[in-house]
N, C-alpha and C positions, 0 to 999 in steps of 0.2 A: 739614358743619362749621357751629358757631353761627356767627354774628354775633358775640356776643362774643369769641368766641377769634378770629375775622377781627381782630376789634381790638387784644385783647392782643396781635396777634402784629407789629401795626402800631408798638407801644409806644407806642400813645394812647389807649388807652380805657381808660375806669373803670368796670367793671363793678360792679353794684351791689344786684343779685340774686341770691338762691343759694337752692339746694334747704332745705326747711322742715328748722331748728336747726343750719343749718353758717354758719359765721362766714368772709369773705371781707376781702380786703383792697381797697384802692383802689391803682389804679398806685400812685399818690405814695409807697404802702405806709404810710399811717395805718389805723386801724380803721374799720372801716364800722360805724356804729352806734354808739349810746349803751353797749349792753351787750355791744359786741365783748370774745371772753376773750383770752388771752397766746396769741399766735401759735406759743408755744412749748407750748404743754400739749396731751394727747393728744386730745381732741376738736375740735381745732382744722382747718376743711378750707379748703384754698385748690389748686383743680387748675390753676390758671392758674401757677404757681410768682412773685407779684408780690415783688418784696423787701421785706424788712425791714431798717430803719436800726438796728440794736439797741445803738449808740453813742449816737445822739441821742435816740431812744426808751428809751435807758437799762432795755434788755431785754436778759436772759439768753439766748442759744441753747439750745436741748436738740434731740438727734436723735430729734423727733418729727415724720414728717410723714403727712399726712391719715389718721390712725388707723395707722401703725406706727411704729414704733420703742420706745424706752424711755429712761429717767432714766439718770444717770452716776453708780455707786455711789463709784468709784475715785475719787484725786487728782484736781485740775481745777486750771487755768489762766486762771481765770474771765475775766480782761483780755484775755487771746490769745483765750478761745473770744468774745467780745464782737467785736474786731477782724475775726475770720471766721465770721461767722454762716452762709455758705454751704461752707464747711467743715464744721461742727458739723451741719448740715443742710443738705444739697447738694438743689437741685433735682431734683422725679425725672428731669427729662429729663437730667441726669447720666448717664456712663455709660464704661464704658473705663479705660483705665490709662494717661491723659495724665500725665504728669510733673509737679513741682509749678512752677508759674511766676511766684513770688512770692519774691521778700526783701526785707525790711526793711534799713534802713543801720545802725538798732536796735543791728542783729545782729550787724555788721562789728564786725572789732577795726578799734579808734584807735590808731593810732599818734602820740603827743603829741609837743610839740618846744615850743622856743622862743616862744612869743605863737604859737603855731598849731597843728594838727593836720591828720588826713586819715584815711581809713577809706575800700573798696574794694568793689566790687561786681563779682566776676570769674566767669569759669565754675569759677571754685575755693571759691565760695560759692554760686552758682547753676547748677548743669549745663547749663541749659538756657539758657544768655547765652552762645553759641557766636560770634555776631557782633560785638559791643561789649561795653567793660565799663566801668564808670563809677568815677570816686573824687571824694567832698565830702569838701572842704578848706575851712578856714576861717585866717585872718592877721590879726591883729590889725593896727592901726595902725603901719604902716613897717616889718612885719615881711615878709620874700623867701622867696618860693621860691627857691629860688638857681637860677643859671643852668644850663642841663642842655639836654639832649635825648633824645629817644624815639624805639628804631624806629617804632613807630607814628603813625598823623598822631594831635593832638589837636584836640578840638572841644569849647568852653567855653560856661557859660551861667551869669550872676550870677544870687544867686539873691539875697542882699542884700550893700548897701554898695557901697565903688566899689575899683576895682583901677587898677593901673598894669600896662602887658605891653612888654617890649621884644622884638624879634625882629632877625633877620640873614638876610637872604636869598639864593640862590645866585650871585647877582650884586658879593654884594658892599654889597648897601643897607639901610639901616638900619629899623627899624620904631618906633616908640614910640607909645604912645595910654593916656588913660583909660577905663574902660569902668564902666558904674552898672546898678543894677536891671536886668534885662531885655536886656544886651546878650551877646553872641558874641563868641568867638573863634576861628580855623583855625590849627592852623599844620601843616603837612605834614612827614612825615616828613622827620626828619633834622635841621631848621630850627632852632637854637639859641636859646632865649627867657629871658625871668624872671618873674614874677609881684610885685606888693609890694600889700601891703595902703595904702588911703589916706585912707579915713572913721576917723574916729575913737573908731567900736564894732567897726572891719576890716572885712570882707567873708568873703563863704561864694559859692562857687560850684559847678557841678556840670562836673565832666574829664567825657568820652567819649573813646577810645581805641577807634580800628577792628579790634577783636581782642581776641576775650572772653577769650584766653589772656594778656592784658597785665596784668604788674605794677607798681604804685608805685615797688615797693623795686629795681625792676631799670633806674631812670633812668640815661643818664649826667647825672654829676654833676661840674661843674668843677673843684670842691676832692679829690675821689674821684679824680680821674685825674691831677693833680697830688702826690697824695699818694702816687702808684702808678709816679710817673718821677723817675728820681736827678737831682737839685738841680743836677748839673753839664750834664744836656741842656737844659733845663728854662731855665736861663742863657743857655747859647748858641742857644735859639731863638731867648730874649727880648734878647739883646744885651747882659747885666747882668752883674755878679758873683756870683757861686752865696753867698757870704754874705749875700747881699740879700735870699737867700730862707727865710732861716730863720725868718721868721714864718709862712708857709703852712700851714696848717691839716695836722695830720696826719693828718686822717679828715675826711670828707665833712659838711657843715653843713648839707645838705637845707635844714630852716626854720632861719630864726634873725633876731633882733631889728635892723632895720637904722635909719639915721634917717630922719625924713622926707621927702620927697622935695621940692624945687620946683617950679615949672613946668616945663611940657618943653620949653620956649625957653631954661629954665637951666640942664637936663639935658643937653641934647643937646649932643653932642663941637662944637667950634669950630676944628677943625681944616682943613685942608684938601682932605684925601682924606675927610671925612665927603659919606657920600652919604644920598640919603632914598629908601629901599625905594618901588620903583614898582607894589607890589604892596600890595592891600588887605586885611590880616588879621584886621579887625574889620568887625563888621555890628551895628546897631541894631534885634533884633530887634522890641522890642513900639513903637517907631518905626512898624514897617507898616501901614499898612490893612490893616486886618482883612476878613477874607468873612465877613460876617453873616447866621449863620443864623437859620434860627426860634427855636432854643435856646440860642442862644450867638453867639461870637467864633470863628473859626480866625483864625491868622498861620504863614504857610508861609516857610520858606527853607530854601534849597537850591542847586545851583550854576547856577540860572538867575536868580540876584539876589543869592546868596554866591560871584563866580565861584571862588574858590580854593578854597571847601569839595567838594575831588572824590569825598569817599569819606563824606562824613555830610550827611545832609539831615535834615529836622526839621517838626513841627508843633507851635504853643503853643495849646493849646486854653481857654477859659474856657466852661462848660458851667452854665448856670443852673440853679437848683433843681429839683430831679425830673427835665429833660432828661436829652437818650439820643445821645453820640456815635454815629451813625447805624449798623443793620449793614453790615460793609462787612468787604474783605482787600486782603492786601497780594502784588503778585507777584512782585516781585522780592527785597525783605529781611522779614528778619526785625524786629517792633517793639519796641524797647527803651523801655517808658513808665518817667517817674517821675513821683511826685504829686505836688505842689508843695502843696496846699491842697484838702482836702475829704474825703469819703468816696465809694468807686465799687464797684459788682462790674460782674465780665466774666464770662462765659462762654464759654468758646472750643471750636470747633467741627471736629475733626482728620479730619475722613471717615471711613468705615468704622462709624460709628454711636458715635464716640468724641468725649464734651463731658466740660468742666469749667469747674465758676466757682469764682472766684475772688475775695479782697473786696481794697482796697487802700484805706489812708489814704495823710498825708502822710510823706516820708520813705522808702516804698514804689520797689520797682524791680517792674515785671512785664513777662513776655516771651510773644509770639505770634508762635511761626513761620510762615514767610511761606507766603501761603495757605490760611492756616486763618482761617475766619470768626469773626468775635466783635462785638463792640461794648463801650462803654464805658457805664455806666448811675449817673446824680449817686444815691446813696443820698439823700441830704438832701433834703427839701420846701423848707426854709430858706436854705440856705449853697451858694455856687455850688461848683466843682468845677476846679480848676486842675492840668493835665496837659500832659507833653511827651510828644510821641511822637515815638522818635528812631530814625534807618534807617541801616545800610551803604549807603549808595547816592549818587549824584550827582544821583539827581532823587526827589523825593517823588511816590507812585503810588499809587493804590487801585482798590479797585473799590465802587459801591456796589449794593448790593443792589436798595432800592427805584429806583435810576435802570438797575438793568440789567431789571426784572422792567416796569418804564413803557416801555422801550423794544424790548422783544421785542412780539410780535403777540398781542393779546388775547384772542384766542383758545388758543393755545397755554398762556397763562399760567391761565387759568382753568379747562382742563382737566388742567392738572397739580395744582388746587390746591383744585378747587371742584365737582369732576365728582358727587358726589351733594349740591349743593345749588345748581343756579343761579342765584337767587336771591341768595346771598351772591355767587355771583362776581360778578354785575351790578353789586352794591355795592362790592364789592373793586375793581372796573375804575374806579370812578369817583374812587376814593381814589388810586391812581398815576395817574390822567390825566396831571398833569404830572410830565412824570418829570427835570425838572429834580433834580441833585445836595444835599441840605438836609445839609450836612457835619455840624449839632447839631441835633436835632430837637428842641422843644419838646413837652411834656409838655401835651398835648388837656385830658385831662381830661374827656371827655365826663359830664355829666350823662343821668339817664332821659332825658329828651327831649328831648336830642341822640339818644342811642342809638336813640331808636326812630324819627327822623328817617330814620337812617342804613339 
């Protein structure tokens, strides 16, 4: 095996040679050369599969690669084929009938309301989201979710503006908090809450729901179940006269327009049986120290610093340009990423000789069932790359590749990998010497002479 494909395979080298009249790319996936041609036309060779940003390179995909394929005579989608460039032309190391593990929120129907909306990301849009399923909601200013509950636990994350959340816990205690940019929510099944918008352009954040078979439309819903019990039980639970209730909504308000709220020293009940929930339903996620990698930021939570979150843990990744969330899998859940900001492809790796990539902007859901390898890769030279990766689980887990291959016996690993060229294994051994975990690997970059250092 060259040296340079020891590199590629590192996802830091930038190879910069190629056989007389074939055009290569550089990691970063820019053109090598003054007179590099369109990565998309048929003379075009790259054996190394390096990506193409063809959104910020403002390049067309075409399914040609290193001298096969051909032009698209039919309809085209020119924006969608742009969006997945490894779709329109899958890497060869492609291979199998993995499923597809991409949706957009694009894609979802809205369901609109009062100063807000909401659209859904279920295994009834995605087959392959068997574990979680997500819904962005947006409220304007003072606008509720109305009070409700779900059999499923939920787990919240702003994405912008700021929110108000009340909660009631089994105890009997009350919960109230505001939450901004970058913060969390739990609330476990059953657990009665509300939502209200409180910035003054509202808030957008992103539901997770531990079961990809969960729907929106299937809340309980306070004014729903009110509407659904005769006015004279209804009375007598509340100790009132049933004419008193002839305002109550006859159908369910989901969203709807509320007033502003004031502080939560002016909210809160003054009564005497009010109590204050001894339980913690919010977390300050990008509050954390961060683990700094070579290529990035991780911030992890989970229920070993979210205690109540038992059934959804999490990582916020910020991935610098060209960086490569490292390869790695997961062995207990399945990964639920969404993009928050950037461009990325994955390729995911199911055994049995079975890959597929995949490309993801913002707004993007993608799914890797657990234990299947992949990694996450910034398409852009430019623009960082901002990603959740969200688990069924009560602990976040992985494995990594180059920290399992530095910590197995150097020998072993080089005769799995490097048995007709020792030489490169020498040099391979020297590159995982530390096999310290690099959760975002920055993008080397090697120059000629780096490479021939190496």
């Amino acid at each position: 095996m060259q040296l340079s494909l020891c590199l590629a395979m590192l996802g830091c080298g930038r190879v910069l040679t190629a056989p007389l009249g074939q055009q290569v790319l550089t990691t970063t996936g820019r053109h090598a050369g003054p007179h590099a041609k369109d990565p998309y036309s048929p003379d075009y060779r790259d054996p190394y599969g390096r990506k193409v940003d063809s959104v910020g390179d403002k390049l067309q995909p075409l399914p040609f690669r290193n001298g096969d394929g051909t032009s698209v005579l039919g309809p085209r989608n020119k924006p969608r084929e742009r969006q997945n460039p490894d779709v329109v032309r899958p890497p060869d190391t492609d291979h199998g009938t993995i499923p597809n593990m991409r949706w957009s929120f694009a894609d979802s129907h809205i369901r609109i309301e009062e100063g807000g909306w909401t659209r859904q990301t279920t295994i009834r849009e995605l087959p392959t989201s068997k574990e979680l399923a997500g819904v962005n909601m947006r409220l304007d200013e003072g606008v509720i979710r109305e009070l409700h509950w779900h059999v499923q636990a939920e787990w919240a994350y702003v994405l912008e503006g700021s929110v108000r959340i009340t909660a009631l816990d089994t105890e009997g205690g009350s919960f109230v908090d505001d939450l901004k940019k970058g913060d969390l929510w739990y609330f476990p099944p059953g657990h009665p809450h509300s939502l209200q918008g409180l910035s003054e352009n509202g808030t957008e954040f992103l539901l997770i729901f531990d079961d990809g078979n969960f729907s929106e439309d299937s809340t309980f819903l306070l004014t729903d179940w009110l509407a659904h019990v005769p006015k004279a039980v209804i009375a007598e639970n509340f100790g009132v006269p049933p004419e008193m209730l002839d305002a109550i909504p006859e159908k369910e308000k989901y969203i709807f327009q509320g007033s502003v709220p004031g502080s939560i020293d002016e909210e809160i009940p003054k009564s005497e049986g009010y109590r204050k929930s001894k339980l913690q339903f919010t977390h300050k996620m990008l509050d954390e120290e961060p683990v700094n990698a070579s290529g990035g930021r991780a911030r992890i939570v989970d229920s070993t610093n979210f205690p109540i979150s038992k059934t959804v843990a999490a990582a916020h990744l910020e991935i610098e340009p060209g960086a490569l969330r490292e390869m790695h899998w997961h062995p207990r859940a399945d990964e639920w990423s969404f993009f928050i900001r950037g461009r990325a492809r994955v390729t995911i790796f199911a055994s049995e000789g079975n890959a597929r990539t995949f490309d993801y902007q913002a707004g993007d859901v993608g799914i890797v069932p657990k234990n299947m390898g992949h990694f996450i890769e910034n398409l852009s030279d430019d623009e960082p790359l901002e990603v959740l990766e969200i688990f069924r689980a009560d602990k976040f887990e992985d494995f990594s590749l180059f920290q399992w291959l530095g910590e197995t016996p150097r020998r072993m690993v080089k005769e799995h990998l490097f048995a007709k060229d020792k030489k490169a294994g020498e040099k391979f051994e020297k590159a995982i010497w530390n096999a310290e975990k690099d959760i975002i690997k920055a993008n080397r970059g090697y120059d000629v002479e780096e490479k021939a250092e190496l």
